[in-house]
C-alpha positions, -999 to 999 in steps of 0.1 A, spaced: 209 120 46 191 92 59 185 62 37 143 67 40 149 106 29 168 90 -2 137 74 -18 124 95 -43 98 118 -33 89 126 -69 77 89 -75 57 86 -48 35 117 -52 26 106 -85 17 72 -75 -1 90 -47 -15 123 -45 -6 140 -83 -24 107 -97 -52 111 -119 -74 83 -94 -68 111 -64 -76 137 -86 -109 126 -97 -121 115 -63 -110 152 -49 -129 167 -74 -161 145 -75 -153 139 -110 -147 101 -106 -175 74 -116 -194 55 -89 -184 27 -110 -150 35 -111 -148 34 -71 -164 7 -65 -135 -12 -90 -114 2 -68 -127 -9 -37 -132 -45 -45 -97 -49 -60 -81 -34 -31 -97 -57 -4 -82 -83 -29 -45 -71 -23 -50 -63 11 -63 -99 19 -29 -108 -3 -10 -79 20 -12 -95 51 3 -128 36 37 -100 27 29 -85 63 36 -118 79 67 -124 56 83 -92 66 72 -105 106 95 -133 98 127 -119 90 122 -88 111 148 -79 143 128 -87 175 129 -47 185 108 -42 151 80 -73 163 54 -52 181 44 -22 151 44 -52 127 20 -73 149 1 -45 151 -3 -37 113 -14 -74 110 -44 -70 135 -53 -30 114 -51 -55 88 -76 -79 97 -99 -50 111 -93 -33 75 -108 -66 56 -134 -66 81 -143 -27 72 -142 -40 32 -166 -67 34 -188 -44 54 -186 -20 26 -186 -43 0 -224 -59 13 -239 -23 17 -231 -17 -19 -250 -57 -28 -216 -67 -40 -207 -103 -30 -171 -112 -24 -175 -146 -37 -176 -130 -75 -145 -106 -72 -119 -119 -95 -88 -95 -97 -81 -76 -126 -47 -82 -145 -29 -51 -126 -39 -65 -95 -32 -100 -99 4 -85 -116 5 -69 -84 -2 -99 -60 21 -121 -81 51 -97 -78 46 -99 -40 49 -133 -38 76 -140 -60 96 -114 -34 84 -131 -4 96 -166 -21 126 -151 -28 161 -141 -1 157 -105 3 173 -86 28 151 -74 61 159 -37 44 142 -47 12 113 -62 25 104 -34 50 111 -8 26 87 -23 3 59 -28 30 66 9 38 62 22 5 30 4 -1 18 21 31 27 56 27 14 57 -11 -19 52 4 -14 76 32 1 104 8 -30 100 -13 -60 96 6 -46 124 32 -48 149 1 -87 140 -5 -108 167 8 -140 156 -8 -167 153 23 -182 125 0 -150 103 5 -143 115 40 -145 81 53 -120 71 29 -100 97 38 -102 99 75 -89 59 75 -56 62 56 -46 98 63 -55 102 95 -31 110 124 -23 74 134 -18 58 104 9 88 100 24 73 131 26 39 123 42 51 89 66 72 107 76 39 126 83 19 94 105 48 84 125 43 117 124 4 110 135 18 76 165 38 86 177 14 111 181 -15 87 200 2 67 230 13 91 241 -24 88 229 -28 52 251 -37 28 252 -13 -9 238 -42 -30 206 -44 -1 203 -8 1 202 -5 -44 179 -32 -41 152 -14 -15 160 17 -34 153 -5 -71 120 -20 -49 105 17 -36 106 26 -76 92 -7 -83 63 -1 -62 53 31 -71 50 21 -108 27 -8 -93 6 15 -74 -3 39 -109 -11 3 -123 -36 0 -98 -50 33 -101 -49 31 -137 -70 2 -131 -99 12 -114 -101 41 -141 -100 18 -170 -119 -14 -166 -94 -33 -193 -68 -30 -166 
């Protein structure tokens, strides 16, 4: 078994597609208001991702350089895309301050990039964060969210994801046990982050 198959599958689907958040936007259940909590916290941690994104750059193997650089510029283009959608909806960027889930979120990302982690730990992370959002979004098949839904569960973002699994895999045949417990201990880690973050956009007190 490969290291990537060894992450529990059952934690990520309900951070991802079982979670209540999903559920409600498949549905057309969920609040306008709840969305739109959603959406400006998120271009929060994604402004905050790309600061991780660079940090995993860092200490990557050269071979691993170009799907990295690459997820930097989506990155950029993705902030871009938020602010668009934040202004259509008269909501001013200036005034978003990050809700406690999020900014527990944002700070556990940069205690790990201050701390030595292994290049296996840090790209398992970033790959977990990444294919939450493409196990979720690619399960919405609500036309109103289709936007939404054609961004992070479309076709290529599937291919970059199967890359970081690669990435993934390959780290791990030089890894040592304590590294590869460690990215195992961080995939859990981020799953339970992710419900936070869904949690929060259904509950304001977040």
């Amino acid at each position: 078994m490969s290291f990537s198959a060894s992450l529990s599958r059952d934690k990520l689907f309900r951070a991802s597609s079982e979670h209540e958040f999903i559920q409600l936007v498949s549905n057309g259940q969920l609040k306008q208001q709840q969305f739109d909590r959603w959406l400006t916290q998120d271009y929060l941690f994604v402004k905050h991702l790309c600061h991780f994104v660079a940090h995993v750059l860092v200490n990557a193997p050269r071979q691993d350089y170009k799907i990295l650089i690459s997820g930097l510029s989506t990155l950029e283009e993705e902030l871009t895309w938020f602010e668009k959608k934040l202004k259509e909806k008269n909501i001013n960027i200036e005034n978003i301050k990050p809700l406690p889930a999020n900014l527990n979120y944002q700070n556990w990302i940069s205690e790990l990039i201050s701390s030595k982690k292994s290049y296996l730990s840090l790209i398992t992370t970033y790959y977990a964060i990444e294919i939450c959002y493409y196990q979720a979004w690619k399960s919405v098949k609500n036309r109103d969210y289709q936007e939404y839904a054609d961004r992070w569960g479309s076709k290529e973002f599937e291919l970059y994801i199967d890359q970081l699994r690669v990435y993934v895999d390959n780290a791990s045949v030089t890894a040592s046990d304590d590294d590869k417990n460690d990215a195992s201990h961080l995939w859990n880690t981020i799953m339970e982050f992710e419900i936070d973050f869904w949690n929060m956009a259904i509950n304001e007190t977040s």
